[in-house]
N, C-alpha and C positions, 0 to 999 in steps of 0.2 A: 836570631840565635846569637847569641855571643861569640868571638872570635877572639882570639889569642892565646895563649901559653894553657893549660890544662891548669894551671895554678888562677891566672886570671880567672876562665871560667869559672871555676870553683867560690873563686872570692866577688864571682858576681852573680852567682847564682843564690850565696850565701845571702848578701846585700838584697837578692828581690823575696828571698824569705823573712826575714825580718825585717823590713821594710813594709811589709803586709801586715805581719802579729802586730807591729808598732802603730799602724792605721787601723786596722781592721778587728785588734784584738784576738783572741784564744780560737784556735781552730782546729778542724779537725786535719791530721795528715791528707785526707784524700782529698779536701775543700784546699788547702793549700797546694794541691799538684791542679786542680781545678782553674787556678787563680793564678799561678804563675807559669803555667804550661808547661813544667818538670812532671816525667814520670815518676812512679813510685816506688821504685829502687833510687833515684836521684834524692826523691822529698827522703827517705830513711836515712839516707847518708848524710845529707845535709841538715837534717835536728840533728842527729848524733853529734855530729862537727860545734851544733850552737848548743847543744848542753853541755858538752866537753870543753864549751868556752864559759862556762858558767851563765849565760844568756838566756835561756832556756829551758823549761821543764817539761816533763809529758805526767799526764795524768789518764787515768780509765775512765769514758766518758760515762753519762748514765745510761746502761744497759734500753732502759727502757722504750720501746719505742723500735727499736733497731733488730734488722732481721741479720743475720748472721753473727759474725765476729766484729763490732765496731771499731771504727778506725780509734788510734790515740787523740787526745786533746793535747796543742803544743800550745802554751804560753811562755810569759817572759817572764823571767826571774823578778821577784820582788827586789832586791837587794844591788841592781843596775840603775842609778841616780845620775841627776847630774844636780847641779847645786846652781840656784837662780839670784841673780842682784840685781833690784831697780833703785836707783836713787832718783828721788824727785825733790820737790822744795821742800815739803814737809817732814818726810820720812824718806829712811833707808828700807827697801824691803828685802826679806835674804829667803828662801824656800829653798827645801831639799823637795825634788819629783823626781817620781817613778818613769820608766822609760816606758810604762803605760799611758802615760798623763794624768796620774793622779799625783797631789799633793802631800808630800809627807808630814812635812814641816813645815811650818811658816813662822818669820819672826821681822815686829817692825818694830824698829829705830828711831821713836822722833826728834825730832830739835827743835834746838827755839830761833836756829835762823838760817839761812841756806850754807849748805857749810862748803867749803873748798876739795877740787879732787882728790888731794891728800889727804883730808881730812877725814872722807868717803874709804879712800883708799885703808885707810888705819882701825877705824872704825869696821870695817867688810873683815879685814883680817882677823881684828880680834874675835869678832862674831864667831868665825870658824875653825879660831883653835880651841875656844872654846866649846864646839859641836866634833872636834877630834876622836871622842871615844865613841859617837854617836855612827862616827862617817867609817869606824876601822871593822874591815870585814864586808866591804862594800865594794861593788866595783862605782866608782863615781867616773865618771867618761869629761867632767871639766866645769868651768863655770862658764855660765853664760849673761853678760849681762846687758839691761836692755835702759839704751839711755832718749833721753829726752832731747836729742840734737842730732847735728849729724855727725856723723863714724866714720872714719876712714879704717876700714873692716880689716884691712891686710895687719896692721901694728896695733888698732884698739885704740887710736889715740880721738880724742873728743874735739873735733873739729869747732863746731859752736854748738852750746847749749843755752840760749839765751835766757832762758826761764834762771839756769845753776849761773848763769854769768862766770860758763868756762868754756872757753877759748883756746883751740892747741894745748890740749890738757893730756899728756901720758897716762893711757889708764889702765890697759890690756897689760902692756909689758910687766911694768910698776907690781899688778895686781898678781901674776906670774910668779913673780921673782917673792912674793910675799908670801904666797900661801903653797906654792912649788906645785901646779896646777896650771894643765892648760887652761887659758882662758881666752874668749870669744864676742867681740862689744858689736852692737850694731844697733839702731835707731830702735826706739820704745815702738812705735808702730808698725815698722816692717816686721817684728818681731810679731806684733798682734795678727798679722796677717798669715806668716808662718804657722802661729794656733792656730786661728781659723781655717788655715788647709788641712789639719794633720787631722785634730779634733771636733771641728766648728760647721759651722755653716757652708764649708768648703771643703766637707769630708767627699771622696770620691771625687772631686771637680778639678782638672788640671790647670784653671784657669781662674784667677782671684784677685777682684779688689778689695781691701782693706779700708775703710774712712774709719777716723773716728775722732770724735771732738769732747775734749774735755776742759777744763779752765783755763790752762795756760792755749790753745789753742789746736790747732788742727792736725793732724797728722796721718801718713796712709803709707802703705804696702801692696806690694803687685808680686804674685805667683802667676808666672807665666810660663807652661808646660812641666808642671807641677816643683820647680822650683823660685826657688826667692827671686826675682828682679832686684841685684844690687850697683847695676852702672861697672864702669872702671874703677873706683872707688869706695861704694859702696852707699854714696847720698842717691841713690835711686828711687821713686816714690813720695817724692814731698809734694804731695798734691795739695796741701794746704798752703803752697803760696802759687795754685794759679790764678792767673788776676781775671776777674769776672767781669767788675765793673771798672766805667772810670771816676769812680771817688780817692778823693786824696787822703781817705783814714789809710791810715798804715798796719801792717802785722807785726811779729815779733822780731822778722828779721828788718823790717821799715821799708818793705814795698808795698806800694801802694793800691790799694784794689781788690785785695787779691779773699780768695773764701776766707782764709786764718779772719781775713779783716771785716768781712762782712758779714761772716756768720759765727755771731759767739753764743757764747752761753752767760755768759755777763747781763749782756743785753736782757736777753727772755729774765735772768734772777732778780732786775731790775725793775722789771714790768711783772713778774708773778709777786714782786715786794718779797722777797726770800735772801735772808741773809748767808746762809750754808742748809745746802743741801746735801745728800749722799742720790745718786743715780735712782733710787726708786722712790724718794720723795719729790725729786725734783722731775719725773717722768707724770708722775700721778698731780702733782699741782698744776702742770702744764695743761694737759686732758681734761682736767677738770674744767680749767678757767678759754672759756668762750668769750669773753669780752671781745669787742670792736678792738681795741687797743692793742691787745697780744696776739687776735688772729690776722692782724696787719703784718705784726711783726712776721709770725711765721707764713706769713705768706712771699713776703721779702726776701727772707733768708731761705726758702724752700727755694724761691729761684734760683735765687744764686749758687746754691747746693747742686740744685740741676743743671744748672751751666758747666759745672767743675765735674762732675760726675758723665756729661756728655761726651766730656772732649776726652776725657779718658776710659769710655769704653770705644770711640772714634781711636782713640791710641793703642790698645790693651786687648778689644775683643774678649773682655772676659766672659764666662759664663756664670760669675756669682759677682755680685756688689754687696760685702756687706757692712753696715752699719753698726759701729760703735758708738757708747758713752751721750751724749747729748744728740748728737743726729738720729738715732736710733730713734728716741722721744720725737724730735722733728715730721720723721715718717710717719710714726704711731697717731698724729693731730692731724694730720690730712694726706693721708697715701697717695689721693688721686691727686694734689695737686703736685707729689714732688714726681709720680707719672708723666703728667704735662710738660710739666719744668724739663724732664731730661728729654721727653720725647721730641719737644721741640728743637733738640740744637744736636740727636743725636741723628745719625747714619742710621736710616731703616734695614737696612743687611745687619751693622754691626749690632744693632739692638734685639735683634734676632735672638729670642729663647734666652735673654738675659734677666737674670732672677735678683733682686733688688731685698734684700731682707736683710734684718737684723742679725750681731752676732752675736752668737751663741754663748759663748765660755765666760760671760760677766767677770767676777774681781779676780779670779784667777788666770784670767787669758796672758798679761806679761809675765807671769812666773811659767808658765807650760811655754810659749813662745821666744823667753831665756834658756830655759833647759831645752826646748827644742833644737837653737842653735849650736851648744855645746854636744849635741848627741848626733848633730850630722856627720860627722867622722867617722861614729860604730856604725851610723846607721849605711855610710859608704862603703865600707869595711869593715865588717863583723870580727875576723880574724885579727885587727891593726890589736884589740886588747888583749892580746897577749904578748904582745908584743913591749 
């Protein structure tokens, strides 16, 4: 039961009802007292409180079906966004989402060469004074964006991005001060894993790894009692550089060994003879081709996947592992052998009831996983937006 101030309570009782609509979706008042163990005098008082915050709407459910007076149906306001930014090598990507996790908007930016954080920085701005009349009459709760390196989460500043070749880059601040907007940076993949709890594969589970491997390399995320795993700092989860083997190929940060370095996607686009792919042709070329030659490979790098994957449910305990971008494809060519692979090096306790699947949310998972991060404030404090 919660303890403190009448006010506290209030504003954490508020917190574990929208914190439900926000995972759980549209409900009924009495399934919501159900699910967060508020009676229902408390659940009336507190939609009241989150419609009156504009958060909120009640609708009449469909009669049918229902033997008395049915309860209301409470959802979330459409018009509660937050606003998402990925910059990678290629493109800038910018999306307005629903504090549903749907996507409103989506808008990408390409270039013709990696461009500088400033550069990023100018560019993200102009984007959204240009979406200005789009965004007025909105509650937007902040930007969130999800970079490709690691974050030092407290200032936003871009620690290394080796892919962007930026280094101790100001970007949170900068980006603040530009568009007059909280804003929220943290690593591209911890960001994927945050999706994958909210909406994904790790809906309902308090416990989550994130893997996911794409061309520039490897990356991962840990929800650990149903919050993010971000360190002192916020470089928590770079499971793509633990070292598996002792080979001297190097990763992107130049250690040696390690999964980023043994298990690419380079390699397999090499061996399936594929110049660019997009994640569903490059899934389907892979499955398809049985040669000696490519089922070596993925026999190779399935080890080494299960090595990295062992030692971090040995660490984590989670109850979901899930699979992004080219590993996902990995699993999909031989399940039982990346079985073997992890069972081999894991903890038979820790490996208990742990569920190895693929994630769910495909191209939109860093735009909901961006705006996920900008919405943990309202989502810890419902009230804080009126504020």
């Amino acid at each position: 039961m919660p303890k403190g101030t009448t006010e506290d309570v209030r504003r954490q009782n508020l917190a574990a009802l929208l914190g439900r609509l926000y995972r759980g979706g549209p409900a009924s008042r009495s399934s919501l007292g159900r699910h967060t163990g508020r009676n229902r005098s408390t659940i009336a008082s507190l939609v009241f409180d989150l419609v009156d915050l504009g958060l909120v709407f009640e609708r009449d459910p469909d009669p049918a079906g229902h033997v008395g007076r049915p309860s209301p149906v409470v959802s979330l306001c459409p018009g509660v966004c937050a606003i998402a930014v990925n910059p990678e090598i290629d493109a800038l990507t910018i999306g307005l989402v629903g504090l549903d996790g749907g996507l409103r908007r989506l808008i990408r930016h390409e270039y013709a060469r990696i461009p500088t954080a400033p550069e990023v920085l100018g560019i993200t701005a102009t984007v959204l004074a240009g979406m200005q009349a789009e965004l007025d009459g909105l509650i937007v709760a902040g930007i969130g964006v999800a970079v490709p390196g690691q974050v030092r989460t407290d200032d936003g500043v871009v620690r290394n991005a080796p892919h962007l070749d930026w280094h101790d880059e100001p970007f949170g601040e900068p980006l603040a001060a530009l568009t007059g907007r909280r804003v929220f940076v943290a690593n591209d993949a911890a960001l994927g894993a945050l999706a994958e709890h909210d909406f994904g594969a790790g809906r309902e589970h308090a416990h989550l790894i994130y893997l996911n491997g794409g061309a520039s390399g490897i990356g991962g995320g840990v929800i650990t009692a149903g919050r993010l795993l971000g360190g002192m700092s916020g470089y928590a989860g770079e499971l793509g550089h633990v070292r598996v083997s002792s080979s001297p190929v190097v990763d992107s940060a130049g250690i040696a060994g390690t999964l980023e370095a043994e298990v690419t996607r380079a390699e397999l686009m090499d061996a399936l003879r594929l110049d660019r792919a997009d994640s569903g042709q490059f899934e389907a070329a892979l499955l398809a081709d049985r040669t000696e030659q490519v089922a070596a490979i993925v026999e190779r790098q399935l080890g080494h996947l299960g090595t990295a994957l062992a030692a971090a449910i040995n660490l984590f305990n989670p109850e979901v592992v899930a699979l992004g971008g080219f590993l996902a494809a990995l699993q999909a060519y031989h399940p039982a052998g990346l079985e073997h692979a992890v069972s081999a090096s894991a903890l038979a306790p820790s490996l208990e009831g742990v569920r190895i699947t693929p994630a769910e949310l495909g191209a939109n998972l860093l735009m909901i996983g961006a705006a996920g991060l900008a919405f943990r404030p309202l989502l810890e404090d419902p009230a804080s937006v009126a504020g």
